[in-house]
MDAnalysis code that builds the backbone (N, CA, C; Angstrom):
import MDAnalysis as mda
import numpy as np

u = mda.Universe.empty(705, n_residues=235, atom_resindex=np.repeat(np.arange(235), 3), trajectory=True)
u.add_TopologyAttr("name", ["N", "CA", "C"] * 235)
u.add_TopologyAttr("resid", np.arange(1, 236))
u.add_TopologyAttr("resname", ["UNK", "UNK", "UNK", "UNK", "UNK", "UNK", "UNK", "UNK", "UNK", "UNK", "UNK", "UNK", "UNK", "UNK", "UNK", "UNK", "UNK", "UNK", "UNK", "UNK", "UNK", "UNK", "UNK", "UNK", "UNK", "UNK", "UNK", "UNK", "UNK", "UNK", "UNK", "UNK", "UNK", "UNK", "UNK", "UNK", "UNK", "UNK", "UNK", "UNK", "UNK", "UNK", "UNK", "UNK", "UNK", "UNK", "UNK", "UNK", "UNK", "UNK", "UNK", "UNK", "UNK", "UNK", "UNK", "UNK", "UNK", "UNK", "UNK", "UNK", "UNK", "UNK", "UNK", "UNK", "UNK", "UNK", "UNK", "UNK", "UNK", "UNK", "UNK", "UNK", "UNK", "UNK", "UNK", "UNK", "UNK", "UNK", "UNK", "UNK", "UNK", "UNK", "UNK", "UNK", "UNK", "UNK", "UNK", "UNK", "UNK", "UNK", "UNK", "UNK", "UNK", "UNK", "UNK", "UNK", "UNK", "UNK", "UNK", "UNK", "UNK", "UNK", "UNK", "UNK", "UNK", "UNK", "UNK", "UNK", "UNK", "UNK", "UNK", "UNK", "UNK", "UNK", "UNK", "UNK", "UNK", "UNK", "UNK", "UNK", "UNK", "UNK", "UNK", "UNK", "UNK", "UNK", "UNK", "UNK", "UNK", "UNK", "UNK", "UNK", "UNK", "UNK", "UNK", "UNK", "UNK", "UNK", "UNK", "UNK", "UNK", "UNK", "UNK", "UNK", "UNK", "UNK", "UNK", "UNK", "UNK", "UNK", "UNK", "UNK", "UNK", "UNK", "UNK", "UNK", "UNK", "UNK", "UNK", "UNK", "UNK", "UNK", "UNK", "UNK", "UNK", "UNK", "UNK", "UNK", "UNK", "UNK", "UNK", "UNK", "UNK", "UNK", "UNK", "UNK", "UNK", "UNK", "UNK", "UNK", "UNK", "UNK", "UNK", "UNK", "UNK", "UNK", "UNK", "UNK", "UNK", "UNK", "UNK", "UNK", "UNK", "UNK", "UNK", "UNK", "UNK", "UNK", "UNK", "UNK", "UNK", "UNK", "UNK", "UNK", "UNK", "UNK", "UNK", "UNK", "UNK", "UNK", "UNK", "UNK", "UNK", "UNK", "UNK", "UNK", "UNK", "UNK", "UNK", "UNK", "UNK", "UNK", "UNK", "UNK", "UNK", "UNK", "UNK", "UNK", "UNK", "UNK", "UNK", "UNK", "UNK", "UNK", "UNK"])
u.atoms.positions = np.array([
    [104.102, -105.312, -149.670],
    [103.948, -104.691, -148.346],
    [104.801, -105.435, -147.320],
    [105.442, -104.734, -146.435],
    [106.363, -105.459, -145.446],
    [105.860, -104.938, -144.164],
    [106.021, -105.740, -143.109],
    [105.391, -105.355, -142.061],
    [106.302, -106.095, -141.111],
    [106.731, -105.508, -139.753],
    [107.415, -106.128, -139.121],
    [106.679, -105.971, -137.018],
    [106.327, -106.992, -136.774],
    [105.998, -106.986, -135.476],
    [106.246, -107.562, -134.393],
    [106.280, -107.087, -133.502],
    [106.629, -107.923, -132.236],
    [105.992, -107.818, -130.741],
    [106.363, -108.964, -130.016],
    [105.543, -109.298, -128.606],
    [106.268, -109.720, -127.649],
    [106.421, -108.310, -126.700],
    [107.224, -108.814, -125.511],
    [106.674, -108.570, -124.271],
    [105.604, -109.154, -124.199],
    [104.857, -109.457, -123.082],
    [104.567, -110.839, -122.442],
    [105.967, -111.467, -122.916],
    [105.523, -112.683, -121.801],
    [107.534, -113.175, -121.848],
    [107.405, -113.752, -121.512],
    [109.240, -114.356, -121.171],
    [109.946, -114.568, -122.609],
    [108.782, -114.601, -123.804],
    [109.477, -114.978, -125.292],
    [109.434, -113.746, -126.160],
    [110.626, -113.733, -126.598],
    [110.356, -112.431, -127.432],
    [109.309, -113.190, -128.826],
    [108.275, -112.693, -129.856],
    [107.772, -113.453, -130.518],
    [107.549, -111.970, -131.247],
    [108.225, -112.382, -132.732],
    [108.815, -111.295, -133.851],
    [107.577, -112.022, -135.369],
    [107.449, -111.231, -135.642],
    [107.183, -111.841, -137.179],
    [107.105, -110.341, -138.199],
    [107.018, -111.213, -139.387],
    [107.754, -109.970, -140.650],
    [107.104, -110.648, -141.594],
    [106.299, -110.022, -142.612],
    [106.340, -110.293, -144.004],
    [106.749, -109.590, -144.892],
    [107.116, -110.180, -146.051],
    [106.875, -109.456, -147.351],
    [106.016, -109.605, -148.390],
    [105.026, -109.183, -148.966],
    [103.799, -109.859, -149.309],
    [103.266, -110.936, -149.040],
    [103.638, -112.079, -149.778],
    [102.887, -113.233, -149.143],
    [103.811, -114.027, -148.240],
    [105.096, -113.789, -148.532],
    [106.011, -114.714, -147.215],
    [105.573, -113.881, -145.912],
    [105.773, -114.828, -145.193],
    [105.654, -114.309, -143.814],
    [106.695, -115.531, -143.060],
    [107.632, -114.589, -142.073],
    [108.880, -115.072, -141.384],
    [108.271, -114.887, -139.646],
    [108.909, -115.919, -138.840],
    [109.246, -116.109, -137.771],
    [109.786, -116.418, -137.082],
    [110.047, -115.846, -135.292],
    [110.939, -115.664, -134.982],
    [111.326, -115.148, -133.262],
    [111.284, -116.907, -132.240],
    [111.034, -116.555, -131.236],
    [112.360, -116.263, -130.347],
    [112.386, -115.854, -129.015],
    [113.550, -116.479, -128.183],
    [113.458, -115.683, -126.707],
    [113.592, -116.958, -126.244],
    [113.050, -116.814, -124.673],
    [114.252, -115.282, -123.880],
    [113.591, -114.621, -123.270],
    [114.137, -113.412, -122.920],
    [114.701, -113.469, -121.473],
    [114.024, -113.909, -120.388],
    [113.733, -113.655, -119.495],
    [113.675, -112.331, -118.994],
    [114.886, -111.553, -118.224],
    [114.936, -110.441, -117.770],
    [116.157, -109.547, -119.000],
    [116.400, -109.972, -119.921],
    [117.369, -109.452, -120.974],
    [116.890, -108.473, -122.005],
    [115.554, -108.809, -121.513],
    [114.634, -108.014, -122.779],
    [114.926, -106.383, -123.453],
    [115.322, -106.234, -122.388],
    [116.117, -104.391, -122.881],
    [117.139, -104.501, -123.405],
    [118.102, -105.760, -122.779],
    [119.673, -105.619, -124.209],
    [119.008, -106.147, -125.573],
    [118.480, -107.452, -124.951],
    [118.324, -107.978, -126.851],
    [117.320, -107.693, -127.287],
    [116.317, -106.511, -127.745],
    [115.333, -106.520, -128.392],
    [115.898, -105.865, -129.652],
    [116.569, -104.744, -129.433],
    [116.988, -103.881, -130.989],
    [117.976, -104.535, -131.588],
    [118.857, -105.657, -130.868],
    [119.958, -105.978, -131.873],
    [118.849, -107.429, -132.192],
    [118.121, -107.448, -131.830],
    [117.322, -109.254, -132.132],
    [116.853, -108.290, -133.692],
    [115.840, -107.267, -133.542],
    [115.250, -106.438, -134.684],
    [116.005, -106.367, -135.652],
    [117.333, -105.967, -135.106],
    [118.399, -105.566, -136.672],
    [118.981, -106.883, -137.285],
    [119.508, -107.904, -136.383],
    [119.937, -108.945, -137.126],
    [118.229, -109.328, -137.996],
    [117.228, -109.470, -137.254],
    [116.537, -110.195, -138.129],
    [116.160, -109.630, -139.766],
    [116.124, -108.017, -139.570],
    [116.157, -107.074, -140.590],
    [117.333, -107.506, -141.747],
    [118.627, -107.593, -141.275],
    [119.895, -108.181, -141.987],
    [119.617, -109.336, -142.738],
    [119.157, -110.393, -141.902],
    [118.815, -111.172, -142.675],
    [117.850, -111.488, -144.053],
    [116.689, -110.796, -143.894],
    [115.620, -110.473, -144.823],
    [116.149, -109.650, -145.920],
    [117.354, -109.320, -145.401],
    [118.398, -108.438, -146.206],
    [116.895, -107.520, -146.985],
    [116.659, -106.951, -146.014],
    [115.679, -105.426, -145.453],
    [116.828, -104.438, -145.329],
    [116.118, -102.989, -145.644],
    [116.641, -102.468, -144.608],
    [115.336, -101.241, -143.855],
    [115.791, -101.167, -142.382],
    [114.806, -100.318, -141.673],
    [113.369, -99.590, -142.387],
    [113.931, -98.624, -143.368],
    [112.987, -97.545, -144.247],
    [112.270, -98.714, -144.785],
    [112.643, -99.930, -145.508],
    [111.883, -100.463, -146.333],
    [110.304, -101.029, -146.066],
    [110.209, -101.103, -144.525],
    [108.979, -101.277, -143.584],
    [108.226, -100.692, -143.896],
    [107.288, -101.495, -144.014],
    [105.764, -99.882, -144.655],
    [104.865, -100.297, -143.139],
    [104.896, -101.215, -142.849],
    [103.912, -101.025, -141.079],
    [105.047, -101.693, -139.610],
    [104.701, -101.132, -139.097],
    [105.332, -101.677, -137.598],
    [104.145, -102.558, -136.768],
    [103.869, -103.350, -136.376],
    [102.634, -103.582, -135.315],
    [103.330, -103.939, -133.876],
    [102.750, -104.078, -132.450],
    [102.963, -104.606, -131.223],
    [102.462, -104.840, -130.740],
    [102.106, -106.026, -129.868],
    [101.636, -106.396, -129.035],
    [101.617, -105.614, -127.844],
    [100.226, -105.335, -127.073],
    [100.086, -104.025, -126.132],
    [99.783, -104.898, -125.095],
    [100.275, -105.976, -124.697],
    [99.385, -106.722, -123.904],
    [98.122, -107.216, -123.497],
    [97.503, -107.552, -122.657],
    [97.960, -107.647, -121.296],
    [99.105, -108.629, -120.912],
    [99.902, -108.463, -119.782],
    [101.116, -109.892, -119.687],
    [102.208, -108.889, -118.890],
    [103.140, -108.916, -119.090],
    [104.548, -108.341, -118.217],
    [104.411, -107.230, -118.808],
    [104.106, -105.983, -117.534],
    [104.019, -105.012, -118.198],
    [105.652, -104.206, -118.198],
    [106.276, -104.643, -117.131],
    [107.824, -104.067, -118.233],
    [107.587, -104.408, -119.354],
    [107.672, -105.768, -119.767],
    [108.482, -106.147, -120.907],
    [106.963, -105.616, -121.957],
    [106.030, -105.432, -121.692],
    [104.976, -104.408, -122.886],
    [105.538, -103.351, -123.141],
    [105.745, -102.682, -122.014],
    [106.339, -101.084, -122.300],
    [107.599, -101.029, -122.515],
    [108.576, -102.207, -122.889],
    [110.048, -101.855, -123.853],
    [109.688, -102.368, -124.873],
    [108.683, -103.093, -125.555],
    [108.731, -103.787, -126.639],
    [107.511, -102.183, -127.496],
    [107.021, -101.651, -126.691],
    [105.871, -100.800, -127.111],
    [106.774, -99.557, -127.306],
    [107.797, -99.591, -126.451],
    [108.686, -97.946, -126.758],
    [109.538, -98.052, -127.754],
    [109.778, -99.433, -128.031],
    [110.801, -99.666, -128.924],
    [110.260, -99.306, -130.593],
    [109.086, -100.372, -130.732],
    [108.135, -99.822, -131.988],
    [107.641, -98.128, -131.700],
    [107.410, -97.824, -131.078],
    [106.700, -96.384, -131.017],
    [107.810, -95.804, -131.409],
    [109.350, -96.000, -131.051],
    [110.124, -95.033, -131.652],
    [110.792, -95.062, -133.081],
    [110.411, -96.974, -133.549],
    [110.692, -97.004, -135.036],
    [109.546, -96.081, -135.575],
    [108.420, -96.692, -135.536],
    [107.557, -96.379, -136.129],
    [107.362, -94.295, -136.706],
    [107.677, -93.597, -135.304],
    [107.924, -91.942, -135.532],
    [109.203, -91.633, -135.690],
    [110.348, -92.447, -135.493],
    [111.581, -91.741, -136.055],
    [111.255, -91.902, -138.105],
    [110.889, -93.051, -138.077],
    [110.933, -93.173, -139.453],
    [109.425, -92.865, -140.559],
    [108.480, -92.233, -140.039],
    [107.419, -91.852, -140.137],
    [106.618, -93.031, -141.130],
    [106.152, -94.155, -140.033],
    [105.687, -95.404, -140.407],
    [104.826, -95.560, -140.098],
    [103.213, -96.056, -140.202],
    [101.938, -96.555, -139.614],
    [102.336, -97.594, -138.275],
    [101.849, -97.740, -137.616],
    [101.831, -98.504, -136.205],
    [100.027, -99.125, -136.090],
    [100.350, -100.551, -135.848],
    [99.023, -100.925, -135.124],
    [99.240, -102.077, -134.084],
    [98.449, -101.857, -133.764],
    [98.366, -102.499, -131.778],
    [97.247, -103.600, -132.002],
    [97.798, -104.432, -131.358],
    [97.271, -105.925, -131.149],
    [97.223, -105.932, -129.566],
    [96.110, -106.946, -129.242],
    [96.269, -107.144, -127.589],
    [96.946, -108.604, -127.541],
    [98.202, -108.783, -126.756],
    [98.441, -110.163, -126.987],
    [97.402, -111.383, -126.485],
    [95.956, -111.138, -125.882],
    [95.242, -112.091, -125.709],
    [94.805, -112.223, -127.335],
    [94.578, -111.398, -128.104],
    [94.541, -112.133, -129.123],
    [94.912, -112.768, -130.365],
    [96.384, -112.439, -130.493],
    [97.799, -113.375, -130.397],
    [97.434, -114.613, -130.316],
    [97.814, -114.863, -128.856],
    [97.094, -116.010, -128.106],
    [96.123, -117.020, -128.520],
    [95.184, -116.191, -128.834],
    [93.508, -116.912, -128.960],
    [93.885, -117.475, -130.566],
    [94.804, -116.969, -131.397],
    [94.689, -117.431, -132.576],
    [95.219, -118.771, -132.504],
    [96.236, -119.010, -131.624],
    [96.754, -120.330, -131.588],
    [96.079, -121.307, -131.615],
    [95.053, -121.382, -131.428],
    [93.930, -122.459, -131.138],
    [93.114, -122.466, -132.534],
    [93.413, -121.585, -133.407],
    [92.804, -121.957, -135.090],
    [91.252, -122.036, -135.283],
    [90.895, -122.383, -136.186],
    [89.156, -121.828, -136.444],
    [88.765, -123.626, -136.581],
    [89.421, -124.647, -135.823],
    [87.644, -125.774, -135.617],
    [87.025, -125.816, -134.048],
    [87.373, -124.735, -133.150],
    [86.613, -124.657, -132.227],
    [85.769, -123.731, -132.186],
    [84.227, -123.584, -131.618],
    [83.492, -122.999, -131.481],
    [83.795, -121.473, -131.132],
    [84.129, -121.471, -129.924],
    [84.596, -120.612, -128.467],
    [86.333, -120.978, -127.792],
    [86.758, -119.697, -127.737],
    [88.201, -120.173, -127.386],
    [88.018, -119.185, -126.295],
    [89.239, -119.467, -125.304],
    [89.376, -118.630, -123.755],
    [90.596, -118.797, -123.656],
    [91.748, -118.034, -124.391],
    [93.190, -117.363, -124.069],
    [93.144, -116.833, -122.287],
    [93.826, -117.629, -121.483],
    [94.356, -117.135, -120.228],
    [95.507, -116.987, -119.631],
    [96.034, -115.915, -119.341],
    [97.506, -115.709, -119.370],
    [97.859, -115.327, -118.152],
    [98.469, -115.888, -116.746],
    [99.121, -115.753, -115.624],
    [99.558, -114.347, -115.401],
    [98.232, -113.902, -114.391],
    [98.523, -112.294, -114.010],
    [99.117, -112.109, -113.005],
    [99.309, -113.094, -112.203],
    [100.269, -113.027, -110.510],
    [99.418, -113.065, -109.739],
    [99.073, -113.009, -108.404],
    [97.962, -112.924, -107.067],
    [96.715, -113.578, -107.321],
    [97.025, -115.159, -107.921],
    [96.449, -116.183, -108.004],
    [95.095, -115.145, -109.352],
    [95.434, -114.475, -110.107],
    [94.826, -113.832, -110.977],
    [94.922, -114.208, -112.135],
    [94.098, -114.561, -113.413],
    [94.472, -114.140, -115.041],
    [93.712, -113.105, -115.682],
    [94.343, -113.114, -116.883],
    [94.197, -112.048, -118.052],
    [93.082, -112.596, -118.540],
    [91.960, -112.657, -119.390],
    [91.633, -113.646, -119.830],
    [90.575, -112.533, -121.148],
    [90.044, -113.211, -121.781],
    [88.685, -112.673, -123.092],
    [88.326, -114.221, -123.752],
    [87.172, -113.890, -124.150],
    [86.544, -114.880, -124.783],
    [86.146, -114.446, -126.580],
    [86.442, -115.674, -127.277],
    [86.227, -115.249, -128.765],
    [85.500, -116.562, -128.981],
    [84.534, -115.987, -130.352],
    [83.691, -117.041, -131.381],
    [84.204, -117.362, -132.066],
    [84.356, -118.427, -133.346],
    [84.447, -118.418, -134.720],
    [83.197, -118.442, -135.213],
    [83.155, -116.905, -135.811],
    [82.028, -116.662, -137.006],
    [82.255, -116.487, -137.980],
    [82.231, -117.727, -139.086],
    [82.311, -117.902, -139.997],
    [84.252, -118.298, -140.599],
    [84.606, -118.368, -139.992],
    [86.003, -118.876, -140.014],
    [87.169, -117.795, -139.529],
    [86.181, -116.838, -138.920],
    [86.657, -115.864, -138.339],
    [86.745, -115.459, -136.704],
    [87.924, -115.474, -136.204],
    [87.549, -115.562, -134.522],
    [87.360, -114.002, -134.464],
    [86.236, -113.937, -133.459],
    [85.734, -112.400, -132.805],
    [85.685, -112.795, -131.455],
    [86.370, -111.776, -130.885],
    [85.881, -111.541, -129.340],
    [85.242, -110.793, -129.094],
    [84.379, -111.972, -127.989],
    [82.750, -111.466, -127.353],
    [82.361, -110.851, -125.939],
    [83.486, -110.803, -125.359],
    [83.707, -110.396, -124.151],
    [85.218, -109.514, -123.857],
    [85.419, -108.215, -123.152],
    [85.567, -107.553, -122.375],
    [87.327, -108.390, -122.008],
    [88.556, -107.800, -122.251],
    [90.039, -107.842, -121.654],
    [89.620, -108.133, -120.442],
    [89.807, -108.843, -119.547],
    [89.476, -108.698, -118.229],
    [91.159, -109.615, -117.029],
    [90.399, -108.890, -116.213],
    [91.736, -109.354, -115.010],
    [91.053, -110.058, -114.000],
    [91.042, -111.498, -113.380],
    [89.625, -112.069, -112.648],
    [90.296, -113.400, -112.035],
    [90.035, -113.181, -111.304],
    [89.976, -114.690, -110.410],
    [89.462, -115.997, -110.801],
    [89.666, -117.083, -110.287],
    [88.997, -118.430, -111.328],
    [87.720, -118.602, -111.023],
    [86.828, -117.934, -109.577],
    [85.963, -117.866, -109.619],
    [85.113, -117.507, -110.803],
    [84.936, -116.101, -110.504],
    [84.791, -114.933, -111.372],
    [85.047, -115.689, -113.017],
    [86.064, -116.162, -113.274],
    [86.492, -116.599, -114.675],
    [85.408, -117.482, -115.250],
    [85.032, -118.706, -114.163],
    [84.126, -119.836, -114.605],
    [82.808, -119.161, -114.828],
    [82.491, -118.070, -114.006],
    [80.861, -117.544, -114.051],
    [80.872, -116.743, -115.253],
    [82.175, -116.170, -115.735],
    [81.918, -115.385, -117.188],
    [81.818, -115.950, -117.919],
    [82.282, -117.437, -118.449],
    [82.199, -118.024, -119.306],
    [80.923, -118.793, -119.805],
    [80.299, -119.506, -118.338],
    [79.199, -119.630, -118.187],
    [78.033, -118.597, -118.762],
    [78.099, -117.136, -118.619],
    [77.467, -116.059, -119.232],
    [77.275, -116.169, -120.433],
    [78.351, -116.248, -121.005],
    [79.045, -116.244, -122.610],
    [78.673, -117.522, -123.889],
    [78.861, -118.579, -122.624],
    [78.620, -120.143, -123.531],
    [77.951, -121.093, -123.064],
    [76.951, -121.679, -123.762],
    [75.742, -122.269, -123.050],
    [76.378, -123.869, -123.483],
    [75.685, -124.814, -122.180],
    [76.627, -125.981, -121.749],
    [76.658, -126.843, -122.840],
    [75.653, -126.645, -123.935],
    [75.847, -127.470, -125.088],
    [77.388, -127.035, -125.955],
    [77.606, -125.834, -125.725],
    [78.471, -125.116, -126.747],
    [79.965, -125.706, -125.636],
    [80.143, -126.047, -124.646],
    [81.367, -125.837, -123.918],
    [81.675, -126.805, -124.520],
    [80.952, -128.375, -125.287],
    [81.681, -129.331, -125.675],
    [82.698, -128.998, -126.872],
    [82.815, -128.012, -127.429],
    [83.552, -127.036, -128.431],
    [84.125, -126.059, -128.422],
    [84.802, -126.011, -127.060],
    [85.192, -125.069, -126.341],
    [86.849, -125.211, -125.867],
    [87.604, -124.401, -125.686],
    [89.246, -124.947, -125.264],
    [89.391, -123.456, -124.730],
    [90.384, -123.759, -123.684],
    [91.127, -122.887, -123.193],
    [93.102, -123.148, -123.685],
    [93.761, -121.946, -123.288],
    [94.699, -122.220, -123.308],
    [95.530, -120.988, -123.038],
    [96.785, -121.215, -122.648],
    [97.589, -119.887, -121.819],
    [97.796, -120.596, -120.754],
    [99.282, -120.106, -120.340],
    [99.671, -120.357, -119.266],
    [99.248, -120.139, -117.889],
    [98.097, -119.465, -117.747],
    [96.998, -119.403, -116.620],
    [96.193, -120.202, -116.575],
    [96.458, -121.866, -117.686],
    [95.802, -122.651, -116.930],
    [96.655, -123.487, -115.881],
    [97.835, -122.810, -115.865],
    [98.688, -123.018, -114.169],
    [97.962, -122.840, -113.366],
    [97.501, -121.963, -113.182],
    [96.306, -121.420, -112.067],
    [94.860, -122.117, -111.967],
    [94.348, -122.065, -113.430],
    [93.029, -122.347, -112.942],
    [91.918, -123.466, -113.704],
    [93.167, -124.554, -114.300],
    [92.579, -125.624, -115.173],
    [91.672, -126.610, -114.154],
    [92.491, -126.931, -113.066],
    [91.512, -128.086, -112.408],
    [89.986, -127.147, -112.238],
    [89.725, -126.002, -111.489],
    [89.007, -125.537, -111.295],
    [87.993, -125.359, -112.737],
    [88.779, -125.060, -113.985],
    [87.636, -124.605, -114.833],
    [86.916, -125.890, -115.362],
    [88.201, -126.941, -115.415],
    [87.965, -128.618, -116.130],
    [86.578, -129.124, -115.243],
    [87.388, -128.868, -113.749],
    [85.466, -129.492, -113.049],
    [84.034, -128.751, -113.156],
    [84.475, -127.462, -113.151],
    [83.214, -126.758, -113.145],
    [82.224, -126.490, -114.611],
    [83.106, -126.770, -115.892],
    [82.568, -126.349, -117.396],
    [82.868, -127.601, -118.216],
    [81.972, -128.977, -117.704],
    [82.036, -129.852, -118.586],
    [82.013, -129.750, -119.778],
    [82.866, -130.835, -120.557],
    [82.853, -130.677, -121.743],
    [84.054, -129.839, -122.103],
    [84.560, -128.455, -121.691],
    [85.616, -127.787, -121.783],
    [87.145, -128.513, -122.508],
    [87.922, -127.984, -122.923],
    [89.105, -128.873, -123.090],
    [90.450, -128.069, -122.863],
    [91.472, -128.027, -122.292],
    [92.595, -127.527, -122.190],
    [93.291, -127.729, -123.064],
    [93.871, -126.548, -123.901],
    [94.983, -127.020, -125.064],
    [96.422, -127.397, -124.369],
    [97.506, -128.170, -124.728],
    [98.850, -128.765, -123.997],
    [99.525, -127.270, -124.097],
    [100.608, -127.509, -123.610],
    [101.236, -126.143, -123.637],
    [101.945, -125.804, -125.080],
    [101.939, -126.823, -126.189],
    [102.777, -126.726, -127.326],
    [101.789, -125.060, -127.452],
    [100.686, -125.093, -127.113],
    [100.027, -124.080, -127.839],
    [99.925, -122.738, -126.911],
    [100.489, -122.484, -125.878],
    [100.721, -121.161, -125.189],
    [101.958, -120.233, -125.756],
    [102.267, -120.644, -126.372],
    [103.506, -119.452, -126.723],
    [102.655, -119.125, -128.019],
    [103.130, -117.954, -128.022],
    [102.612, -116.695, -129.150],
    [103.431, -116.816, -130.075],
    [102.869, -116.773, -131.652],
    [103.280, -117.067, -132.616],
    [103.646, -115.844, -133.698],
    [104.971, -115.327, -134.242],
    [104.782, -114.291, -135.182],
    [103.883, -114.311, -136.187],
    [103.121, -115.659, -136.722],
    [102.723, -115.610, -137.824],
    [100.921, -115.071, -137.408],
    [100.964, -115.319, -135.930],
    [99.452, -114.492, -135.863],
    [99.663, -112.822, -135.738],
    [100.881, -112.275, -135.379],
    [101.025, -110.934, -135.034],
    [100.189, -110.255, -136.697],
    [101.205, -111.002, -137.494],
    [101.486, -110.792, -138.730],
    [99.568, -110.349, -139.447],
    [99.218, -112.323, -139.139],
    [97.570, -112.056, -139.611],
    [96.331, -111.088, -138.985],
    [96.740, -111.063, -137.378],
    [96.135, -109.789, -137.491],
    [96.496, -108.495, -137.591],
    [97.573, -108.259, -137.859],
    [97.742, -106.854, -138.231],
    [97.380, -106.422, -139.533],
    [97.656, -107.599, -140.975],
    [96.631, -107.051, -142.003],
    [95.151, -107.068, -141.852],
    [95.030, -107.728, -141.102],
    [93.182, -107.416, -141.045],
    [93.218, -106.120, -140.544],
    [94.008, -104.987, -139.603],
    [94.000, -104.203, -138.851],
    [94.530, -102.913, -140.038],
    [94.901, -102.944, -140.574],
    [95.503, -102.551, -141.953],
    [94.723, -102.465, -142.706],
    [94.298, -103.625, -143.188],
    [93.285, -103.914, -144.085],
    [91.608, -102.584, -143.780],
    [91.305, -103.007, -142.603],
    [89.983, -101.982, -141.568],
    [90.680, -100.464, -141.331],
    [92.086, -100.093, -141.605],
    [92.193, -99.056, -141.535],
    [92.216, -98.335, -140.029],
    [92.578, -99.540, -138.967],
    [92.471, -99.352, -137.711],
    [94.315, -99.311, -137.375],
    [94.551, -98.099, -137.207],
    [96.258, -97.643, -137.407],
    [95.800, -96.715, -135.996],
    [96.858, -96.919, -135.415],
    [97.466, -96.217, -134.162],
    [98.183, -94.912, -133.799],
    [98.031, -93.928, -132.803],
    [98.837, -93.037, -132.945],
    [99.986, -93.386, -132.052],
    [101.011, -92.972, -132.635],
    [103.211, -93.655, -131.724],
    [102.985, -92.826, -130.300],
    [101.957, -91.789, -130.348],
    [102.558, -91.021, -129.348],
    [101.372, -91.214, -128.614],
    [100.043, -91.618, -128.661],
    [99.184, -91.798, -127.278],
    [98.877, -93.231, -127.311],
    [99.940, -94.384, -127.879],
    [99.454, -95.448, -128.104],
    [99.756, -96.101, -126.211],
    [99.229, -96.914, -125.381],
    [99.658, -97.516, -124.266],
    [99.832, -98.759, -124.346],
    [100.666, -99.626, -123.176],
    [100.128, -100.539, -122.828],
    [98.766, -101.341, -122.454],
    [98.230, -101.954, -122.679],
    [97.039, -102.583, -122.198],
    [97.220, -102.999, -120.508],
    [96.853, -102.185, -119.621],
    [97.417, -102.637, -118.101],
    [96.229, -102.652, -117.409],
    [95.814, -103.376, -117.209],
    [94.279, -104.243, -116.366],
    [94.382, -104.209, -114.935],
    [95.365, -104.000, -114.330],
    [95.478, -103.913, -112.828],
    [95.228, -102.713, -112.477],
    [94.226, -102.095, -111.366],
    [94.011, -101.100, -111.347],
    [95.006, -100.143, -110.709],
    [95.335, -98.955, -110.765],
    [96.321, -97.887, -110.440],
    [96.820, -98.147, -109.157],
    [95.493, -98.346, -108.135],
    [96.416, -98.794, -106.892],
    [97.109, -99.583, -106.753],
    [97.404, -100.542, -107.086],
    [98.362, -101.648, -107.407],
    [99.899, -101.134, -107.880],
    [99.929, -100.263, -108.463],
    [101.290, -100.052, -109.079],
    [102.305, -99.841, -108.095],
    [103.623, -99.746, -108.149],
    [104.641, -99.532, -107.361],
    [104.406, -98.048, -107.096],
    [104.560, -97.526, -105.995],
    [104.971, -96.219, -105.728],
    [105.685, -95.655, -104.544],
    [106.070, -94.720, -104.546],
    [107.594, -94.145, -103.990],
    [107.231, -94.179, -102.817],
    [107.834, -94.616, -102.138],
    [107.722, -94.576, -100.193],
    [107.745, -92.912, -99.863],
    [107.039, -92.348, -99.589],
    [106.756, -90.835, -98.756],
    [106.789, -90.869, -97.636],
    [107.463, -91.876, -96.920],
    [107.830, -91.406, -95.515],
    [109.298, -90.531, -95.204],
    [108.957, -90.093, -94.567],
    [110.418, -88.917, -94.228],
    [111.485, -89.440, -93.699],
])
């Protein structure tokens, strides 16, 4: 089985591919380029695997939450492999991408990812049984708001087994470090998104038979509608 996925919802493009049991990766910082280099980044990496396109039996993407340009070229890009070449598609949220980085010896993990207007992305996951599940709700929240959900979620014995991590602890580490003793911040080695988690959860997603449709699949966009850009209507 070959599967090829990718995540361009944050400044790094973050690609991964297997072929049965290998699994390849494959990052590189984008900034605003993300529309030239995403399909020739896809084809060289395809070349190399000395793949070709058809040979893909799944596509997956990261739907965000994070830069929603760069969600919706990395999401149009798979949506149009995936139905030009009549391929399965499945959707990952990159918070939980994210949350895998932090691996199964913590209790409770809290992926937070820099939403802009002193805001993050944030969800909370368990490890049950060597398995991370999230227990709480995609959410878009202030650090207020952030510390009182967590608090909801994890009782103060459990925070000593607890880590955050994502680049929204730019925003809101001093605040969460004083308020949720015990808590721990992961360094930043561990905020960038990894192909090899795209990869693991998309066979679990595969595996559950949880496949996507190319044509009503979205972005994950947490900011509510009023917020969006819209056309000046003055005369």
């Amino acid at each position: 089985m070959k599967i090829l996925g990718i995540d361009t919802s944050t400044r790094v493009l973050c690609l991964g591919a297997c072929d049965s049991d290998k699994v390849y990766e494959y990052g590189l910082e984008l900034s605003t380029r993300i529309s030239a280099l995403l399909v020739p980044t896809i084809r060289r990496v395809v070349e190399i695997l000395d793949w070709k396109i058809n040979d893909i039996d799944y596509f997956a993407v990261g739907i965000g939450p994070g830069s929603f340009t760069g969600a919706r070229i990395g999401l149009a890009t798979v949506k149009a492999l995936s139905w030009s070449l009549n391929k399965p598609l499945v959707a990952i949220s990159s918070l939980d991408i994210l949350a895998a980085n932090a691996g199964k010896d913590h209790e409770f993990i809290i992926p937070v990812v820099d939403a802009k207007r002193d805001l993050v992305y944030a969800s909370i996951y368990k490890n049950q049984g060597g398995s991370i599940k999230r227990i709480a709700p995609y959410m878009l929240l202030g650090k207020r708001e952030l510390i009182r959900k967590i608090k909801d979620n994890i009782s103060a014995k459990a925070l000593n087994n607890s880590v955050m991590l994502g680049d929204g602890l730019n925003i809101c580490a001093k605040d969460c470090l004083d308020n949720l003793r015990g808590i721990k911040g992961l360094d930043k080695d561990y905020w960038r998104l990894e192909g090899r988690n795209i990869i693991a959860l998309s066979k679990v997603a595969i595996r559950d038979k949880k496949l996507s449709n190319a044509f009503k699949l979205a972005p994950l966009y947490l900011y509510p509608k009023e917020c969006q850009i819209r056309k000046n209507s003055k005369s």
